[in-house]
Structure formats: C-alpha cells, structure tokens
C-alpha positions as CSV (number, residue, x, y, z in Angstrom):
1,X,-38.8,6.5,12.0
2,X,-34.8,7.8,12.4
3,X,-33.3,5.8,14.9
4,X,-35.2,3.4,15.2
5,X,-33.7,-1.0,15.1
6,X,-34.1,-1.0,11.7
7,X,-31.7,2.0,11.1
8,X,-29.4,0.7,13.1
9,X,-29.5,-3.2,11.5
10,X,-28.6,-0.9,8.2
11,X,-26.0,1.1,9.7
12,X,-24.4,-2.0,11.0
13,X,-24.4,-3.7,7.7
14,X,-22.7,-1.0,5.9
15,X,-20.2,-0.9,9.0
16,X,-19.5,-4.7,8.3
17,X,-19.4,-4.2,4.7
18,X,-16.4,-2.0,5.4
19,X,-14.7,-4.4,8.1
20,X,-14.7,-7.0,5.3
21,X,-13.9,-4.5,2.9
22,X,-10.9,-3.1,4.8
23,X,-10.0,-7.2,5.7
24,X,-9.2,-7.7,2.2
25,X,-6.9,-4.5,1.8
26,X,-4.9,-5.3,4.8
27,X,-4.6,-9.0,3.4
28,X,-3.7,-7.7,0.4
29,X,-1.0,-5.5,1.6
30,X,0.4,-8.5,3.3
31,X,0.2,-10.7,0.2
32,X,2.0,-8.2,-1.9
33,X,4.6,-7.4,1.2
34,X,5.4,-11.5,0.9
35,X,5.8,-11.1,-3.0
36,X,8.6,-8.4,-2.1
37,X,10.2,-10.3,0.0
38,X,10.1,-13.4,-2.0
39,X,11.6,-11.1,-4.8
40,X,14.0,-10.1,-2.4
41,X,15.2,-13.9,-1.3
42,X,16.0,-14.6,-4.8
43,X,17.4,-11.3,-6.3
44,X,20.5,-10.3,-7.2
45,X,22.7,-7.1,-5.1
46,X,24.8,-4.9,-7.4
47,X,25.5,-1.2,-7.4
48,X,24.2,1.3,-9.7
49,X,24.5,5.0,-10.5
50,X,21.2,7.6,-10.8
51,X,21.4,9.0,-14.2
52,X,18.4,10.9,-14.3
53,X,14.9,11.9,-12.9
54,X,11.6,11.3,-14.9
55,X,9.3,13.6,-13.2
56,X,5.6,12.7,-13.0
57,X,3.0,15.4,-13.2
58,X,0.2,14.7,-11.2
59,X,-3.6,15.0,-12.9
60,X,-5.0,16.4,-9.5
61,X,-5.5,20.1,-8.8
62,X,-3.4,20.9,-6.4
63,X,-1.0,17.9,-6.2
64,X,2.8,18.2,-7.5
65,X,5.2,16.6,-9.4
66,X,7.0,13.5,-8.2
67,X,10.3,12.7,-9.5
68,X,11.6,8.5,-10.2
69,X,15.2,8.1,-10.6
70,X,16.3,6.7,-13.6
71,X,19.1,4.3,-13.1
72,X,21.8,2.3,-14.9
73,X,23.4,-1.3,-13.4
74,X,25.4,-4.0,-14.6
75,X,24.4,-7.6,-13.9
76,X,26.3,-10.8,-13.2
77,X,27.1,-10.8,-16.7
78,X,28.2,-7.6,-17.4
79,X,25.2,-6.2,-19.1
80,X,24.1,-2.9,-18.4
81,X,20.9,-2.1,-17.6
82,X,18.7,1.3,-17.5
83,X,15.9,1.2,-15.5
84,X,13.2,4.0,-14.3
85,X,11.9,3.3,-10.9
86,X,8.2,2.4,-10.4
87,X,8.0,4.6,-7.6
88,X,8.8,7.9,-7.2
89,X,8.8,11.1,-4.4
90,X,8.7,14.7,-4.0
91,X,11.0,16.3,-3.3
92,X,13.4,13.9,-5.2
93,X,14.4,11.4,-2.7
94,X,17.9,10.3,-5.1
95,X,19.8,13.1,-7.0
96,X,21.6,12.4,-10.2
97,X,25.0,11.0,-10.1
98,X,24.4,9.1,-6.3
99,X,25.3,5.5,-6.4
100,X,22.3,3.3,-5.6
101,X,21.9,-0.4,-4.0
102,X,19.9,-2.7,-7.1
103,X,18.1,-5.7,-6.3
104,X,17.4,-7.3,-9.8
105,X,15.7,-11.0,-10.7
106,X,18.4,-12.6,-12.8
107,X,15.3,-14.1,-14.8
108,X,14.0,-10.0,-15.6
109,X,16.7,-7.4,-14.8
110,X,14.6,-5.1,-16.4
111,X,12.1,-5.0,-13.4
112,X,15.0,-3.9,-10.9
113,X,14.4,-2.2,-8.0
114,X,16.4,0.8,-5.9
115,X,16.7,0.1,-2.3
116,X,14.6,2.1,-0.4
117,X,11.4,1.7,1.9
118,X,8.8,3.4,-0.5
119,X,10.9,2.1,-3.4
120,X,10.3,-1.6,-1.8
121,X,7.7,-1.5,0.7
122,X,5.5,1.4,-0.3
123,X,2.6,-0.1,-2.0
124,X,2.5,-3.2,0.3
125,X,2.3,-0.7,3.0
126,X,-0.1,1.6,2.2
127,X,-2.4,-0.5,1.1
128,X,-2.3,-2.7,4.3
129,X,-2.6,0.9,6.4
130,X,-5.6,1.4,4.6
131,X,-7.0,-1.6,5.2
132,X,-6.1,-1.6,8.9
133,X,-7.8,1.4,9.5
134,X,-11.0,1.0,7.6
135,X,-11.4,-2.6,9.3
136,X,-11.2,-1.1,12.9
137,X,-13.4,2.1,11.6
138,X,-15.9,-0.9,10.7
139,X,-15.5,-2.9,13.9
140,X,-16.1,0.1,15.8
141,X,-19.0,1.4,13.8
142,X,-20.3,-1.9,13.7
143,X,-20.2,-2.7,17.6
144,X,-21.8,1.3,17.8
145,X,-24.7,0.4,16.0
146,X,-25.0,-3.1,18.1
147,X,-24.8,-1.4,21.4
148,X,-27.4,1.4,19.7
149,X,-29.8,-1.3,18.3
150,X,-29.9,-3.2,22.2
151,X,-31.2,0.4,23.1
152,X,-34.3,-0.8,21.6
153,X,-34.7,-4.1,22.7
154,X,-37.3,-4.3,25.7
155,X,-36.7,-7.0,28.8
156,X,-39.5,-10.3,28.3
157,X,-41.2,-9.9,31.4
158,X,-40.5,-12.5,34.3
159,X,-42.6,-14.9,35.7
C-alpha cells in the first residue's frame, strides 16, 4: 500500500544514505582544502608570465570550451619552468602576456600553481558545496519521512 510506514522506513533510508553520502563529500572538500593550504605553507612565491592558453573542449552537448593558461617561472635557482594550469575557465580568466603570482613546491616545480580562487580553491570547494547541500537535502528528507512515518503510529491506549 503507497504510503504506508513501510514506505516511509524506505524513503528514510535512502534520505540517510544521502546524508552520509553528502558527509563524506563535504569532508572531503575539507581534507583536500587542508592539503592546499598545507601546499601553500611550504611553497615557494615568484612571479611568472602567461604565455599561452590550452583550450579544453568539453565532450558535453552544449558545454563550451575552457581555456588554462600556460605559464613560464623561474625558481630559486634560476630554472625556468613551463607549466599549464590544472584548472581552467571560460571566458579565459588570464590573457597572454599578464604577469601571474606562482606558488611552487621547491621539491616539484613542475606542479606549480597560478594564484587564483578556482586555480587554488576550486576543487576543494565545489566538492564540499556539494556535499553540504546533499547532506542537508538528506537530513531534511530524512526528518520528512520520520515526521510522515509517526503519522501512522496509533496512541497505546491508557489505563
């Protein structure tokens, strides 16, 4: 029968499911935030130049290109370094030629990084949005099924 407690006790499961599911993104997003910022404790500042855009062509109808700058830097050696951004935007957020802050681990300058928010904090927070909202979508589905499943419960009788 639709509606009835058992419906509910299913609906509720699936709701928790999601909680936990969305608990584990927004932990996630925080874990990879404190990876970024230990990178960032320990890396190197310098200055580099945008010498060129990779542009990214997206696989889904409908969806554009993004464009990742492609940049050079020196580090504390003197060796230059070319590096194509992991993250990328459109329209273009860096045009070629524009002189960039580059935070780079001494140990792997190849795995530098433009300063930015997306550049920096893009993955960690998206990933923890996610997570934040599907965990509240599963707490509130979750407490809607509870309250809908006490709808059925009938008062013992008093003596």
């Amino acid at each position: 029968m639709a509606g009835s407690p058992a419906d509910s006790n299913v609906g509720a499961k699936i709701c928790w499911f999601f909680a936990g599911l969305g608990t584990l993104l927004l932990l996630g997003g925080i874990g990879f935030g404190m990876k970024k910022q230990q990178f960032l404790s320990h890396a190197e500042q310098t200055q580099g130049t945008v010498i060129g855009m990779v542009q990214h062509i997206s696989n889904h109808q409908g969806y554009g290109h993004t464009y990742a700058p492609v940049f050079t830097f020196h580090d504390k050696t003197g060796k230059e370094w070319t590096v194509t951004s992991g993250s990328g935007s459109s329209p273009p957020a860096y045009h070629v030629g524009e002189s960039v802050k580059v935070y780079y681990s001494p140990e792997k300058p190849s795995d530098a990084e433009v300063q930015g928010f997306f550049s920096l904090w893009g993955g960690s927070f998206i990933i923890g949005i996610i997570g934040l909202v599907q965990l509240l979508l599963g707490l509130a589905g979750a407490k809607a099924f509870s309250r809908s499943s006490n709808q059925f419960k009938v008062a013992a009788p008093s003596s």
